[in-house]
C-alpha positions, 0 to 999 in steps of 0.5 A: 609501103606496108610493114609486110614488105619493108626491113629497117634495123640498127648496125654498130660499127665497133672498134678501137680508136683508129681503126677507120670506123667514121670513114666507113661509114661515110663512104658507106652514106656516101656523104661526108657525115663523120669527122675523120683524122688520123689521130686516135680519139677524134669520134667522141659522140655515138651518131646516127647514119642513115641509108634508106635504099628503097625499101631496106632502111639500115641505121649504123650507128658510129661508136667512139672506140673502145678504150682500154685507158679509163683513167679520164672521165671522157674516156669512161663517158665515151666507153659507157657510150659504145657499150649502151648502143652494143647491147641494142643493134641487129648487127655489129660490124667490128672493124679492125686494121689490117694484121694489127692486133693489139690489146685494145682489139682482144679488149674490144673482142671481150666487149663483144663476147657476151653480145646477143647481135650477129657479127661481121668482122671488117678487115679495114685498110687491106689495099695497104696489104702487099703479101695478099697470100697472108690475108687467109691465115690471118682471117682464120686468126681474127676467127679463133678470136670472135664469133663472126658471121662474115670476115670481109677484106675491104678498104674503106678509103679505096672503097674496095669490097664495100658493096660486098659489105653492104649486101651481106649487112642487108641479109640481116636487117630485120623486116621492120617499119621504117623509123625515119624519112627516106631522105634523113641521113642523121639523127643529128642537128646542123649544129652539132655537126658544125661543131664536129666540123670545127673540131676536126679542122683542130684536130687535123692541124694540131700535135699529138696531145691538144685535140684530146683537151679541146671541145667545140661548143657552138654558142649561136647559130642561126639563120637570115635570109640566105646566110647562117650565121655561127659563133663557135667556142672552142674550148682547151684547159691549159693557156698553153693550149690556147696560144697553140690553137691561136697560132703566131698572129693568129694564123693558125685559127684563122686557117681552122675558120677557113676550112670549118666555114668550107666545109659547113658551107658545104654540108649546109648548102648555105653561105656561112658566117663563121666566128671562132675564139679561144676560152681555158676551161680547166679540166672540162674532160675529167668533170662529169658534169661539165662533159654532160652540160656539152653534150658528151652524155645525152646518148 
């Protein structure tokens, strides 16, 4: 294939925290890459997703959303994140969740007010839209509010209207020499998505205010002939935290190895030997460089 006939180029998916970004972009790849709940915060890292269609290669890459709340380093660190991939994509596609417009969305507009990069507006979760005669006045709100290229009604989860999106995505993806193999679907290593995994498994399970104080650091990971082998620290900041996360007899942490050994069995075609355990590093989400020695600033 020579440069003249192949287009390669980088898209961000932007929004505040629960908007439905990773679950795009999964069923974008059609391959479960980003860890999803329902709880706001759970996409931490910026992460590559690459779909090569024969000779369009698109590499979206998925943000943490957008915090108003700064107060924590986290936070900061996760904001730092977004803005560094805004400023060097060819498209932005700015997700927000049906009718809801909140002052973390008029923040994340501003974020993007003074960005060079064409931008779409996907209007996520609308199959949850009974009034559809709303839609229209609304799309012509979300246009008063930024300066959009396209305004696409779609469900992400429903897969509805998402090849629209992938069209209209292509119409400005530069023509460019492809930058990755055509069978890559992330920039990623096995382990850092296997730490995702596992954190997902706690997030899902967890209340409303452990998953923010817990981390996943994988401490060994290898392989022998057909089996791969996986030491897993999960990390909180307070005792409290840790005897949620073990659970009455341990039954809580063993539930979040069985399904993180699933699905890691899953993403890596492999038989998993999974081990989990629990360790109190205070305050590890408000210290820079414990944030950097887990890998929250190496974007």
């Amino acid at each position: 294939m020579t440069a003249e006939n192949t287009y390669c180029g980088y898209v961000a998916i932007v929004g505040r925290p629960n908007v439905g970004k990773s679950t795009l972009l999964n069923h974008i790849l059609g391959q479960k890459l980003c860890i999803t709940s329902r709880k706001p915060q759970t996409t931490r890292h910026t992460l590559l997703g690459i779909k090569t269609n024969d000779n369009i290669q698109m590499i979206f890459v998925d943000t943490p959303g957008i915090h108003t709340n700064q107060e924590r380093a986290i936070n900061r660190v996760m904001n730092r994140s977004a803005a560094s991939v805004i400023s060097d994509v060819d498209l932005v596609i700015f997700v927000v969740d049906r009718f809801e417009w909140s002052e973390a969305d008029e923040y994340v507009a501003k974020y993007l007010s003074n960005n060079k990069a064409p931008l779409i507006v996907a209007l996520n979760k609308v199959d949850m839209i009974e009034d559809k005669k709303a839609l229209l006045p609304h799309l012509e709100f979300l246009s008063s509010k930024v300066n959009a290229v396209e305004l696409i009604p779609l469900s992400a989860l429903r897969k509805t209207n998402l090849a629209e999106l992938e069209e209209k995505i292509k119409s400005y993806i530069p023509q460019k020499d492809h930058l990755f193999p055509e069978d890559q679907i992330t920039d990623r290593s096995e382990r850092f998505l296997a730490a995702e995994i596992v954190r997902e498994k706690i997030t899902r399970q967890l209340g409303a205010e452990v998953p923010y104080q817990v981390t996943v650091e994988i401490e060994e990971f290898r392989v022998e002939g057909k089996i791969t082998y996986i030491d897993a620290l999960i990390l909180v900041e307070r005792d409290g935290q840790k005897k949620i996360i073990i659970g009455t007899k341990g039954e809580r942490i063993k539930k979040i190895g069985e399904q993180s050994r699933a699905d890691i069995e899953s993403l890596l075609d492999s038989k998993v030997m999974l081990r989990t355990w629990v360790k109190v590093r205070s305050g590890w989400s408000d210290d820079e460089r414990a944030l950097r020695s887990l890998g929250y600033m190496d974007e």
